[in-house]
C-alpha positions in Angstrom: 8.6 -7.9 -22.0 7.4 -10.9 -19.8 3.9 -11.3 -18.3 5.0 -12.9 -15.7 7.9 -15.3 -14.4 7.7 -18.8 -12.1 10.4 -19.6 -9.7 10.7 -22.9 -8.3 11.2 -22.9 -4.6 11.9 -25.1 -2.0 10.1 -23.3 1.2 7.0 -20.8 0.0 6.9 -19.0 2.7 10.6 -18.7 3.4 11.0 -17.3 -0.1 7.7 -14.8 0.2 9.4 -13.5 3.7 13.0 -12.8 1.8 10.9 -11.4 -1.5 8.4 -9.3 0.3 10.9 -7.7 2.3 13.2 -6.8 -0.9 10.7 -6.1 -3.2 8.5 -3.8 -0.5 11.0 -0.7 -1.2 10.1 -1.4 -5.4 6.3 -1.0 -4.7 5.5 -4.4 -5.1 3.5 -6.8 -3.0 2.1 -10.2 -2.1 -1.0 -10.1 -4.1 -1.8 -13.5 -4.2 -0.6 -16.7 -2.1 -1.8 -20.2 -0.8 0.4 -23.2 1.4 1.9 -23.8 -2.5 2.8 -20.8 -4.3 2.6 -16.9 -3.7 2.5 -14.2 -6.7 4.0 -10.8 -6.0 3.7 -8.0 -8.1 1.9 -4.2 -8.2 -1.3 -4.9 -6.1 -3.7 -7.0 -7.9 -1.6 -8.0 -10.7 1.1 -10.6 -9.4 3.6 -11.4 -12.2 6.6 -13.2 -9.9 5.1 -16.7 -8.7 6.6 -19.0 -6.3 5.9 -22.1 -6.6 6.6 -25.0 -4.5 9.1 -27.6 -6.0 11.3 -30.6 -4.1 14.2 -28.5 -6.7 15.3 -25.1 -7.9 17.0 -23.6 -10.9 18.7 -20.5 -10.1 18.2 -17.8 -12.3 19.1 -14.0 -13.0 15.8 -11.9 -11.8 16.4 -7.8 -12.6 13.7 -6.1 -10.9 13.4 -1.7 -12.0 13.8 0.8 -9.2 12.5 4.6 -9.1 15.7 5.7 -7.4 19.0 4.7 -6.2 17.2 4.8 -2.7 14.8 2.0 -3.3 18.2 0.2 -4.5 20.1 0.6 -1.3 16.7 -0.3 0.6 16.0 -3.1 -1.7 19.8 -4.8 -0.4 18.7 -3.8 3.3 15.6 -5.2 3.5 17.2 -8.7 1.7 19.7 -8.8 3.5 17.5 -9.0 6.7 15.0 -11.4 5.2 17.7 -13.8 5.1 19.2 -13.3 1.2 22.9 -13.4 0.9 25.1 -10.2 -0.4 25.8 -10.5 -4.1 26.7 -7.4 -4.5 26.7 -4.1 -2.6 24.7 -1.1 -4.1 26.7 0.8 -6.7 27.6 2.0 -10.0 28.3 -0.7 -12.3 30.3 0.9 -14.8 31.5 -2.1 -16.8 27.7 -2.0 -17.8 27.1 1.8 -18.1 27.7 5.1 -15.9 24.6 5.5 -15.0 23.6 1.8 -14.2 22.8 1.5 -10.0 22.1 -1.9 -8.9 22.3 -4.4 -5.6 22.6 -8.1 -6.0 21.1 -10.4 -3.3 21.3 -14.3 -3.5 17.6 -15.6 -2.4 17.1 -18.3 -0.5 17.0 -21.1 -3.0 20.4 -19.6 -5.1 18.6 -17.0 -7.3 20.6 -14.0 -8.0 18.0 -11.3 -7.7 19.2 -7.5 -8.7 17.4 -4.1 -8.4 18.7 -1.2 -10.9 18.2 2.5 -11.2 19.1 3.6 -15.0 19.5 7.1 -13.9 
């Protein structure tokens, strides 16, 4: 388990438009920002920062859904928030029959993933 992850992004408020709209349908929020970094998360307890950097790393960023509707809404709301499609939402059964997931592509190359394990 993780307390909390940092991503390095180029635009803060860019990336908090593209995250809040993905991550709304997950139940989590922007509960903390400033012009340099924002921290999303369950309200009051951010645990995703953003933080403004001249670079980026992509990473891999698997967020837990309560349904395969948050999933499908999680894509939707991406997708119009500016992320790129990484994948539609769908059983992945090369990683198990039950495994329901969306990829998106964030703004500064992060693949980002919601999942349902149900």
């Amino acid at each position: 388990m993780f307390d909390h992850v940092g991503l390095s992004v180029r635009d803060v408020k860019k990336s908090v438009r593209f995250y809040q709209a993905a991550l709304a349908p997950l139940g989590l929020v922007v509960a903390s920002s400033d012009d340099n970094s924002a921290g999303l998360g369950p309200e009051g307890s951010p645990a995703l920062w953003l933080n403004r950097s001249k670079s980026s790393n992509a990473v891999h960023l698997a967020f837990r859904a309560k349904n395969r509707a948050a999933v499908d809404k999680f894509h939707a709301a991406g997708l119009d928030a500016g992320g790129k499609d990484n994948g539609k939402p769908g059983i992945r059964a090369d990683y198990s029959a039950s495994y329901y997931a969306a990829f998106l592509i964030d703004p500064d190359g992060n693949n980002v993933e919601a999942v349902f394990l149900g």
